[in-house]
C-alpha angles and dihedrals in degrees: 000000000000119000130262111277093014123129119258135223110243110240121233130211086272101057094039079054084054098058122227113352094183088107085073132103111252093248096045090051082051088047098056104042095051077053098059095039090056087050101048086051092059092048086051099058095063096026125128089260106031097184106047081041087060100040089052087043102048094047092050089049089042084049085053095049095045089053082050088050094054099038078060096043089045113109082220105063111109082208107129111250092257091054095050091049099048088052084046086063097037097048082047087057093047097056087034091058097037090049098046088038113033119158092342079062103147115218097251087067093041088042093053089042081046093046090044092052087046097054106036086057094051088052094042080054103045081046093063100031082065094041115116121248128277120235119252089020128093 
């Protein structure tokens, strides 16, 4: 559960489908919504109504990537300085790309926000795969 005052990660329509996700671990909740918005941003681009789908798409992924960008801003994050920093840039690219992009992105640039996603979950989830374990749980 994420601490008080801490920024939290916008939910999507899949994890709304899923039902609460506050019994996961902080990580795990980042994790999956960089997943499905990497995921919504794949449907999109060969959607019905490819640009409405994008733009939908593109402001929930920018909304994921703000709230990243404030869990790593916040004086709170137990994130080590180089971490935060490197979230920082990456959060920075993300806005960068989807501003000077919006709905005529080309798939190399959704492909890179979609690869990026992809990546930093399965690290947020190796991370926590190789976390020890906290006490009172497991």
């Amino acid at each position: 559960m994420p601490s008080a005052g801490m920024p939290q990660i916008p939910e999507s329509p899949m994890t709304e489908e899923i039902g609460d996700l506050s019994s996961l671990p902080l990580p795990e909740q980042e994790a999956l919504s960089l997943a499905e918005a990497a995921i919504a941003l794949d449907r999109a681009r060969s959607g019905d109504n490819r640009a409405a789908e994008l733009v939908a798409a593109l402001n929930h992924n920018l909304e994921v990537w703000v709230a990243i960008r404030s869990l790593a801003r916040s004086p709170g994050s137990p994130l080590p300085p180089n971490l935060k920093a490197n979230l920082i840039r990456l959060s920075e690219y993300v806005a960068h790309t989807t501003f000077t992009n919006g709905a005529t992105i080309g798939d190399s640039a959704l492909n890179t926000l979609i690869n990026i996603n992809m990546q930093l979950a399965e690290g947020l989830l190796e991370g926590q795969k190789n976390a020890p374990p906290v006490p009172g749980k497991g």
